[in-house]
C-alpha positions, 0 to 999 in steps of 0.5 A, a space after each residue: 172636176 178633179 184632174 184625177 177624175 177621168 175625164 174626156 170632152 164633147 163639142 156641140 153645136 147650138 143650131 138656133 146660133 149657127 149661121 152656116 159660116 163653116 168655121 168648123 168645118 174648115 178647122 176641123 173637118 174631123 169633127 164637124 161637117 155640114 149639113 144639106 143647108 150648109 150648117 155645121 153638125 157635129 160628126 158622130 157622137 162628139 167625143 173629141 180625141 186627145 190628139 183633136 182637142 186643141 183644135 176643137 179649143 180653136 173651132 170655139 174660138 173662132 165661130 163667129 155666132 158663138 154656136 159651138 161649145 166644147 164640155 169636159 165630161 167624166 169617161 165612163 169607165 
């Protein structure tokens, strides 16, 4: 995608990976929670702010099941 395209990301959580460690959840409670079991959801619709992208970069970097991704995405205009 061309940077001149607008463009924003999403995070998504892959639940057959995610083993409940809360990773994201603890880096960043904004954008993921945890559901009844202890298993992290994403929170809304998984738009990642501006302001939150670095720390959606850091919550893939840190799962340890490799179960969360983060897409950039064409913004609807």
């Amino acid at each position: 995608m061309s940077d001149t395209v607008p463009s924003t990301h999403v995070v998504s959580i892959n639940h057959d990976r995610c083993q409940g460690h809360s990773r994201c959840c603890s880096i960043a409670p904004q954008l993921f929670d945890s559901d009844d079991l202890g298993f992290g959801v994403v929170r809304g619709d998984g738009l990642v702010p501006e302001d939150l992208l670095d720390k959606a970069r850091l919550v893939v970097a840190n799962c340890p099941e490799f179960a969360v991704t983060l897409k950039r995405i064409a913004k609807a205009e």
